[in-house]
C-alpha positions in Angstrom: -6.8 10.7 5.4 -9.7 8.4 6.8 -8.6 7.4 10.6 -10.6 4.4 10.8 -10.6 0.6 9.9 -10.1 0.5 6.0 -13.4 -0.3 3.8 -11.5 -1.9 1.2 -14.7 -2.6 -0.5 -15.8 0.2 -0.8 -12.2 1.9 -1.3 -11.9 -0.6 -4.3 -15.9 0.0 -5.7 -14.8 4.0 -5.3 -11.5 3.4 -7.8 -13.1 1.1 -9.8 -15.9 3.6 -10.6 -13.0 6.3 -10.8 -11.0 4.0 -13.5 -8.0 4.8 -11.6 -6.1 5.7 -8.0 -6.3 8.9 -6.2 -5.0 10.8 -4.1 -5.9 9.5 -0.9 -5.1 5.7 -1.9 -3.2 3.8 -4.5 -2.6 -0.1 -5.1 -0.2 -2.2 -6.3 0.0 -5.6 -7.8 2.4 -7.9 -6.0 2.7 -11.1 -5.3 6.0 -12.1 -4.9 8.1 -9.0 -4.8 7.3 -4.8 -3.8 6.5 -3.3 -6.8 9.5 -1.3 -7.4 7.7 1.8 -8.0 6.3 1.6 -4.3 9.1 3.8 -3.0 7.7 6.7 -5.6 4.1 6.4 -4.1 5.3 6.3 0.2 7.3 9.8 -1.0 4.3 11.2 -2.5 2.1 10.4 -0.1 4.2 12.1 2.6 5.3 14.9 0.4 1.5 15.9 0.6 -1.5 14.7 3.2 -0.5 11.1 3.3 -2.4 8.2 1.5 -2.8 4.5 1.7 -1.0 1.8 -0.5 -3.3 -1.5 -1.2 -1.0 -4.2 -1.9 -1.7 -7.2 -3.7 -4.8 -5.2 -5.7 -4.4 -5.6 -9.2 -5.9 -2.4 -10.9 -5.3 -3.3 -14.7 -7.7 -6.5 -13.8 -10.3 -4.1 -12.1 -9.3 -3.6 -8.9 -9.5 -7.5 -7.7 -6.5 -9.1 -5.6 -4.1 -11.2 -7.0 -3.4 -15.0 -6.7 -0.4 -16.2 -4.4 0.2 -13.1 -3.0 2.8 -13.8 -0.3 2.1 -11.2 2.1 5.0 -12.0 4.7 7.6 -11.5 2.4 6.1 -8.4 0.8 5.6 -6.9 4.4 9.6 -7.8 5.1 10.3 -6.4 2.0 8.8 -2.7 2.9 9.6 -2.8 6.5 13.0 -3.0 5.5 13.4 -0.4 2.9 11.9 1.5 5.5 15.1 1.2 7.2 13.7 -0.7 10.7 14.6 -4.5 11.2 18.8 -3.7 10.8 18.7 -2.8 7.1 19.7 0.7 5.3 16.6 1.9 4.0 15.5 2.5 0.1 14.8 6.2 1.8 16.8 8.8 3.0 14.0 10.4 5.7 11.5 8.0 5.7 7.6 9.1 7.1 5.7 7.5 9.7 3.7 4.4 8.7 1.4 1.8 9.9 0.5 -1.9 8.1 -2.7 -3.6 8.7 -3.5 -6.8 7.0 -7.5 -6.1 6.1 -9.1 -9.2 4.2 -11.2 -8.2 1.1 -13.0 -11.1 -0.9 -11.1 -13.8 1.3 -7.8 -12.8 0.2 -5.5 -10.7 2.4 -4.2 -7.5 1.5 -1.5 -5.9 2.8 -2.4 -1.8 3.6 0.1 0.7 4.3 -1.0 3.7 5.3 1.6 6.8 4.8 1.8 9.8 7.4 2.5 13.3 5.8 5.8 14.2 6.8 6.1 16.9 9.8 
């Protein structure tokens, strides 16, 4: 996985041109709620060499964010079914993670990059 500040241009041209995610990255379309399939892509992602979820990237409208994405309650929402801020998590051994907040065509977009587990 890239250890740097995320391109999410050219992370978005690079799935666009693919026509799908990869292995490496995935997004999500969310505006108002975690996709509910989220939890599916952090346990793949640390099941193998870890990965990066885009949040707030629609993929079905070509890989563009979405309108109204609110990307506070979003973040709340993963942080705590990761289990940190007092809640039981959606996970039994959750992995190692890290948000950023990158903006891509002045819209934020909420990354969340997933360490393999050790």
């Amino acid at each position: 996985m890239r250890d740097k500040v995320t391109d999410v241009d050219a992370i978005l041209k690079e799935l666009r041109e693919r026509g799908d995610d990869n292995a490496e990255y995935e997004v999500k379309e969310c505006t108002n709620e975690l996709s509910k399939d989220a939890w599916e892509t952090v346990s793949a992602f640390a099941n193998t060499d870890g990965g990066v979820i885009l949040l707030s990237i629609s993929e079905k409208d070509g890989f563009v964010p979405v309108e109204n994405f609110r990307i506070d309650k979003v973040c709340d929402q993963f942080v705590a079914g990761m289990g940190d801020g007092g809640t039981e998590g959606k996970l039994t051994n959750p992995p190692e993670y890290h948000i950023g907040r990158p903006i891509y065509k002045e819209k934020a977009v909420l990354e969340i990059r997933i360490s393999e587990w050790t």
